[in-house]
N, C-alpha and C positions, 0 to 999 in steps of 0.2 A: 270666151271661156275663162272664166278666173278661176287659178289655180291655190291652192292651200300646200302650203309645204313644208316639213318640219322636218328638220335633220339635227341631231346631235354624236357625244362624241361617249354617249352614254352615261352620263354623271347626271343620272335619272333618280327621283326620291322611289324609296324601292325595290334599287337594284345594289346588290355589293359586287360592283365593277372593281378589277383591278387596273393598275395602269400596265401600257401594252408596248412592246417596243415597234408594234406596224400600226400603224392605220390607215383608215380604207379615205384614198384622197380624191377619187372620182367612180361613178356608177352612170353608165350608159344603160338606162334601161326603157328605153322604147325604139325597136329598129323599125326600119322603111320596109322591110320583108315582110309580107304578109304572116302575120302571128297565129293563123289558125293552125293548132297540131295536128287535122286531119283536113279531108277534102270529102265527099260523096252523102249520102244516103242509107239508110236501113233499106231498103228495097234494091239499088245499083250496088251498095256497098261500101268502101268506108278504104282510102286510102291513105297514109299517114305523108302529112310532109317533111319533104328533107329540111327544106331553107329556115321552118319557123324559128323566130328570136334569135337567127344568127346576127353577129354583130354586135349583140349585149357582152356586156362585160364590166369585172368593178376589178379597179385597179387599188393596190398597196404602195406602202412607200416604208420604209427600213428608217425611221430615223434616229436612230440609237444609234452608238460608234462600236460599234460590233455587226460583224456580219452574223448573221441568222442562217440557222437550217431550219425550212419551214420543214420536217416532217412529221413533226408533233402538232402542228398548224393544223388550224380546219377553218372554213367557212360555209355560211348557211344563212339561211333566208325563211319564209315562211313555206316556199316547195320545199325546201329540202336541205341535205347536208353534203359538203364535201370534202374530203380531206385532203390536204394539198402533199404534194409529192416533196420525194428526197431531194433539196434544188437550196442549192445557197441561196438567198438574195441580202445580197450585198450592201454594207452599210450607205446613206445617202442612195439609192438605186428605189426603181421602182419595177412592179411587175403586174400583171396582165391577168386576170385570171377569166376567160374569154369562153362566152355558151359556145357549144356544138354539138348537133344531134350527130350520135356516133357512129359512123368510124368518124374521129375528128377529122383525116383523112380530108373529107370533105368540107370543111370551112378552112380557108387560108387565111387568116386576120390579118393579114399584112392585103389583101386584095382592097379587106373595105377601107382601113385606115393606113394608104403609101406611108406615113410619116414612121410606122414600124418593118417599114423594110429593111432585113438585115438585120434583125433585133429577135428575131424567133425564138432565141433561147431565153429570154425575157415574157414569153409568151404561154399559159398552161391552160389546155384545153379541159372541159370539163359537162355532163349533160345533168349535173345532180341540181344545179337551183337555176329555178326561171324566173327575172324578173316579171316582177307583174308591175301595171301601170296605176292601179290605183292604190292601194295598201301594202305595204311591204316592208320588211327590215332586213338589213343585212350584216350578220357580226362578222366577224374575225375573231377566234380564240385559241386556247393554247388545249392541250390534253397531256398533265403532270398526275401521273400514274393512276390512269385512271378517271382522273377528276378532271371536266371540262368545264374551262374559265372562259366564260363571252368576258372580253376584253377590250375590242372598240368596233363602233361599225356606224351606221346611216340608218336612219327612219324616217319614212315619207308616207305622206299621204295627200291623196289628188279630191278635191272636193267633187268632182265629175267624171268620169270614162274622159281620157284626152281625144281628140279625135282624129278620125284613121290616118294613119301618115303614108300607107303604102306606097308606094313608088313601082312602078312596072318596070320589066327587062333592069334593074337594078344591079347587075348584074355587070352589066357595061356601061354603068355610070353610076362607079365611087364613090363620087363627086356628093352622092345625093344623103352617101350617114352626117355628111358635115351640114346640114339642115337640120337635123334633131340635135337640139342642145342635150347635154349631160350637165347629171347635179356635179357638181366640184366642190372641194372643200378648201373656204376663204375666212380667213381671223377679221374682213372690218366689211362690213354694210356699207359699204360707198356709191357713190351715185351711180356707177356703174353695174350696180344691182338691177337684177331683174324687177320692173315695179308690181307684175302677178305673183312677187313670193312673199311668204308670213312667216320669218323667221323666230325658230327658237330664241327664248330669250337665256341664253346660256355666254358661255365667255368664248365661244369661238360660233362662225360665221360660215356659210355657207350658200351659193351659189348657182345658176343654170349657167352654160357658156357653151361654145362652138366645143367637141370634144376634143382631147388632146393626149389620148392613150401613152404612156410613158414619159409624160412632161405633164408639168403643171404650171399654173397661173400664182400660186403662192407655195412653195415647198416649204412644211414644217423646221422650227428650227432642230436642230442638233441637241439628242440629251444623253446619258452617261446610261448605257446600259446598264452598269452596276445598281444607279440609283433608282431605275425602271422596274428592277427585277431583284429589290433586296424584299421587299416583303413579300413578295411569292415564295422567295429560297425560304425567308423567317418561317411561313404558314406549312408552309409542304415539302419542308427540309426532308422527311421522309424517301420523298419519290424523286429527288434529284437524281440523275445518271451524270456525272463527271468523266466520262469514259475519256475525253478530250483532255481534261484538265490531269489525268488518271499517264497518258501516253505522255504530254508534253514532260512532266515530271521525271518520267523512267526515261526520256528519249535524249532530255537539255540537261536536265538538274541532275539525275541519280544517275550516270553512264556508268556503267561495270565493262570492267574488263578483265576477267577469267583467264587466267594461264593456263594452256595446253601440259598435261601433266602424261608424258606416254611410259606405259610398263611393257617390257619384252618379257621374256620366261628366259631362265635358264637352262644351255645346252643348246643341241641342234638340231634340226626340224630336217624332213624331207615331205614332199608332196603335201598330203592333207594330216601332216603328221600332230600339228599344235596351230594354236590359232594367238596373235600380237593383239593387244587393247590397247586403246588412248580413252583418255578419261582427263574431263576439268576436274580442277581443285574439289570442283563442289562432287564429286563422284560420280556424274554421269557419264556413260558411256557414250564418246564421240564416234569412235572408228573403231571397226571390227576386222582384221584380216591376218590370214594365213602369213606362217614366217616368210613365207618365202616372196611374199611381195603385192600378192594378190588379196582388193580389198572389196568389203561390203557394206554397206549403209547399216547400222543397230535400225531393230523393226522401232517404228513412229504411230505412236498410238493417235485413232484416226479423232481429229477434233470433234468436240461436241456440239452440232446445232444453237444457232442463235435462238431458238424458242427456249430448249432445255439450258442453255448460259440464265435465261430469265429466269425459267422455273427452279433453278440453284441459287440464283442471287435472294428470290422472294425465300428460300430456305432459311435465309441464314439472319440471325435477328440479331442489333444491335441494343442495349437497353441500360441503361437509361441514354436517349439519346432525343434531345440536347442533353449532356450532362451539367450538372451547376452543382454550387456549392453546399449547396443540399445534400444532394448525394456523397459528398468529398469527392468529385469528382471519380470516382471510378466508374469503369466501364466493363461490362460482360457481354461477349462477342460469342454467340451459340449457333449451333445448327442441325438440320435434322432433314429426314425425306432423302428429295434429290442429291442432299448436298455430303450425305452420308459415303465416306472412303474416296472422296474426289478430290479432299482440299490437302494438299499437300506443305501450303505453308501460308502465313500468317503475315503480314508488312503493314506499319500504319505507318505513314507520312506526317507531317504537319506541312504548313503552308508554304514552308521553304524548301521542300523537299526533303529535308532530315528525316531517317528512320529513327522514329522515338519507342516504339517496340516490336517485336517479332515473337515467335510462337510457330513451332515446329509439332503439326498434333499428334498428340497422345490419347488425347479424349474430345470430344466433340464441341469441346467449351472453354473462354478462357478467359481471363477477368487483366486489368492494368489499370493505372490511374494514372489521371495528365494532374495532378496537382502543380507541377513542376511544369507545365507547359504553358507558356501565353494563350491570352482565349480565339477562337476562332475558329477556323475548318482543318479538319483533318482526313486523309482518304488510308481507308484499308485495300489492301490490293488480297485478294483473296487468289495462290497461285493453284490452279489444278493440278491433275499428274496428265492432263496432255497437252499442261504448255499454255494454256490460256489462261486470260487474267479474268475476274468477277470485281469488280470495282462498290464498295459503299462508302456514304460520307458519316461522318460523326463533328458535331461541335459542340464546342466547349461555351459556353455563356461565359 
């Protein structure tokens, strides 16, 4: 059987691919498990199998100098879609993203490939895309508010049905997925190339070999996250979340420390005769308690849901943003709906952490100008009244 096989890294005429900080560096996609998803007859009946396509899996690799939270991450194929869960992976690391009919429960991917034992947490089970053997593509992309970027992934195609590789009682021999080669992803066609493949003619190279789930034969080199991901920020500076960028600021750069400021009453108390206040600078009520020594927590308004923090942030509009010198650089910061009697106060940062203005509302709008600030990113911290922060970006061209 001669095979046909095309894989790229998506720098396809046709597509507006962005660049991506993962790529997808191997796909095992034909296991020794019998691939049929049922068993029986219309007449006996029709039972569904457990084991089908176990043991497929396509594996990623992080190679930006930045750790990644994939859970704006998705992956998808032509069965299907999956969104990859809240899970660092970690810059130079790779990870697993492994079929299993569910409860995953039942596939252990460390049984078919020993070489990931002890690596589980590097492993994400998943039953939404099933390789197929003859036609198939598999992206990796991002989802920036909304908006889904396929951003790199593998495209193959087999000129014939490959043929059956099942393997019986497999079960208790391993041994037998290290007989199905997996595509890998290789920068140079050397002699060591499979001679049944017809590679892309693109700038990078690609491979069948013995599988090797969380290791590879060529690891991509190292690139600067920042330059990976500056024209994404450019195109959809809108839908950035800095919530990260939003903490390390207030936590390293902006530290407050607030003086304990306590008032007593005048005269002398008995029983529940007057009640003592402590209060910060800033006037909030810290501690509540009778003179006489007995205290109580002031009532804590109870936080608001991460859904409703979204439906507050999408309130609140910044405009013109990017600003440039078009505009004279001002900006007007409004809001309305959800976000109506919650916002208690106003903080824009710039990139060093300096507060360059504030705004204490009176009305639900409020205009400043960065003429006077260097260009670049700036974060508003939007503070509610119970204590949580709303986070948006604005920059300056």
């Amino acid at each position: 059987m001669r095979i046909k096989f095309t894989l790229s890294i998506l720098l396809l005429a046709g597509f507006n691919i962005l660049q991506s900080q993962i790529v997808v560096t191997e796909v095992y996609a034909d296991t020794p498990f019998n691939e049929r998803l049922r068993f029986g007859n219309v007449s006996s009946g029709f039972v569904d199998a457990v084991k089908h396509h176990r043991g497929e899996f396509v594996e990623i690799y992080n190679y930006s100098d930045k750790d990644i939270n994939l859970k704006n991450w998705y992956m998808k194929d032509r069965q299907g879609s999956f969104n990859l869960p809240d899970k660092i992976l970690k810059k130079g690391e790779f990870m697993v993203i492994a079929y299993s009919s569910m409860p995953m429960s039942t596939t252990i991917f460390s049984e078919h490939f020993p070489s990931t034992s002890g690596k589980e947490d590097k492993i994400i089970y998943q039953d939404e895309i099933l390789l197929r053997n003859k036609i198939d593509e598999v992206y990796v992309g991002y989802t920036l508010g909304g908006v889904a970027l396929d951003k790199s992934g593998f495209q193959w195609k087999w000129e014939n049905d490959p043929a059956k590789n099942f393997i019986p009682n497999l079960h208790s021999n391993p041994a037998g997925f290290m007989t199905i080669k997996s595509i890998q992803y290789h920068p140079d066609p050397g002699s060591t190339m499979d001679p049944n493949v017809t590679y892309s003619q693109d700038d990078s190279y690609n491979y069948t070999a013995t599988p090797n789930p969380l290791e590879a034969v060529y690891v991509p080199p190292t690139q600067s996250y920042d330059e990976l991901v500056k024209n994404d920020f450019q195109q959809y500076y809108y839908f950035l979340d800095w919530s990260d960028n939003v903490n390390f600021l207030v936590n390293n750069i902006c530290s407050i420390n607030i003086e304990k400021v306590y008032q007593n009453p005048a005269g002398s108390y008995t029983g529940n005769g007057g009640n003592c206040f402590s209060y910060d600078s800033a006037g909030n009520m810290i501690l509540s308690s009778n003179c006489n020594g007995s205290s109580t927590s002031p009532p804590v308004n109870s936080e608001i849901s991460a859904d409703e923090l979204e439906v507050i942030k999408n309130s609140i509009v910044i405009h013109p943003n990017p600003t440039k010198a078009t505009d004279n650089y001002n900006v007007t910061i409004s809001w309305s709906g959800a976000a109506l009697g919650k916002i208690q106060s106003v903080q824009v940062f710039n990139s060093s952490g300096s507060l360059v203005y504030s705004y204490i509302p009176g009305a639900n709008t409020t205009s400043f100008n960065l003429q006077n600030q260097l260009p670049g990113s700036f974060i508003a911290n939007f503070v509610l009244n119970t204590g949580q922060i709303v986070s948006k970006n604005i920059l300056k061209w």
